[in-house]
C-alpha positions as CSV (number, residue, x, y, z in Angstrom):
1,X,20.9,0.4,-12.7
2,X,17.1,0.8,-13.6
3,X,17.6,5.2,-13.7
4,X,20.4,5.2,-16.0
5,X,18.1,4.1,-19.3
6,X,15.5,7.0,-17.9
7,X,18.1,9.3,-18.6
8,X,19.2,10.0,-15.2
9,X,23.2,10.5,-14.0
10,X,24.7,8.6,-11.6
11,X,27.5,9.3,-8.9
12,X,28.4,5.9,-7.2
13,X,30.2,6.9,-4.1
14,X,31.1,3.7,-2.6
15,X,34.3,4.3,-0.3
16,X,33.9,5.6,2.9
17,X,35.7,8.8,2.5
18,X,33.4,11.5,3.8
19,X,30.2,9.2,3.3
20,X,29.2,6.9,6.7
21,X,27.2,4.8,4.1
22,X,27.6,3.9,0.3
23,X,25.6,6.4,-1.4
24,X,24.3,6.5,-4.9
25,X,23.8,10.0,-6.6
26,X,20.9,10.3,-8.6
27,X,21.1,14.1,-10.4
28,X,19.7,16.2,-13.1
29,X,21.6,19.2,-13.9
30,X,19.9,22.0,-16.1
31,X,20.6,25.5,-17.0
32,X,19.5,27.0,-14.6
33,X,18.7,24.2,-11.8
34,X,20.4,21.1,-10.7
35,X,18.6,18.6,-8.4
36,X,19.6,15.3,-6.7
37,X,18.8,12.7,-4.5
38,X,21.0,10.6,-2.4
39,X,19.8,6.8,-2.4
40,X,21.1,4.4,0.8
41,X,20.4,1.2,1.4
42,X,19.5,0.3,5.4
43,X,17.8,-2.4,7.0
44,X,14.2,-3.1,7.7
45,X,12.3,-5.0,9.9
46,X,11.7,-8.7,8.8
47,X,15.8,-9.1,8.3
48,X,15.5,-7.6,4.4
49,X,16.9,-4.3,3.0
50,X,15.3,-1.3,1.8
51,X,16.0,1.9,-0.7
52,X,15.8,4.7,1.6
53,X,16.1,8.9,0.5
54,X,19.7,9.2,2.4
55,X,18.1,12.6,3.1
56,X,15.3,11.2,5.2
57,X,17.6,8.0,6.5
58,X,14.8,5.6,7.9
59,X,11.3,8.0,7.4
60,X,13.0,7.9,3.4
61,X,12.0,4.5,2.6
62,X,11.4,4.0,-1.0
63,X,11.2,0.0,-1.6
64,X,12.4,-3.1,-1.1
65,X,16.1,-4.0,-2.5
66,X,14.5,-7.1,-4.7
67,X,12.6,-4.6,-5.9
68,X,15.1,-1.6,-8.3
69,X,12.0,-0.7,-10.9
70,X,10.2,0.6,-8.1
71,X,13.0,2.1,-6.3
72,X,13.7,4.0,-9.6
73,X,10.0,5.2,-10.1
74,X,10.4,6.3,-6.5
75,X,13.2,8.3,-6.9
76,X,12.1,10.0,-10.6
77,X,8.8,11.0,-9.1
78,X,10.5,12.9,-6.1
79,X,13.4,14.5,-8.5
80,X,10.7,15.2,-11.3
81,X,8.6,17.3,-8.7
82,X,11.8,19.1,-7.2
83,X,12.9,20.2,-10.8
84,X,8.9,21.0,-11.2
85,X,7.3,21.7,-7.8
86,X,4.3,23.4,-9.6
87,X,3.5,20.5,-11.4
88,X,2.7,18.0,-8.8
């Protein structure tokens, strides 16, 4: 996984107790704050697959399933500014 060498932790929670989808955990936990981002992966149009924020299901997209650098750099930028929202 492309966020696991940037220092990020990783849930996989691939049965479907409790989840309708395979979800992947993406989480920082600090002292004093923990933040997290649920990552799906759904259909788009052209028959491919997409990241998507589970969050945000469809309006979530982050890129393209051939694509996991960018999907990664996706999903740092929107945990780094929820662990720093005066920063961005």
């Amino acid at each position: 996984m492309a966020l696991e060498p940037r220092g990020w932790r990783l849930v996989r929670l691939y049965r479907a107790q409790g989840f309708p989808l395979p979800l992947l955990w993406v989480y920082a936990a600090g002292p004093y704050n923990h933040v997290g981002l649920g990552v799906v992966v759904l259909a788009v149009s052209g028959r491919t697959w997409g990241y998507h924020d589970a969050e945000r299901g469809r309006r979530g997209y982050l890129a393209p399933c051939g694509d996991a650098k960018a999907a990664a750099g996706q999903v740092e930028d929107l945990l780094k500014h929820r662990m720093f929202p005066g920063t961005w």
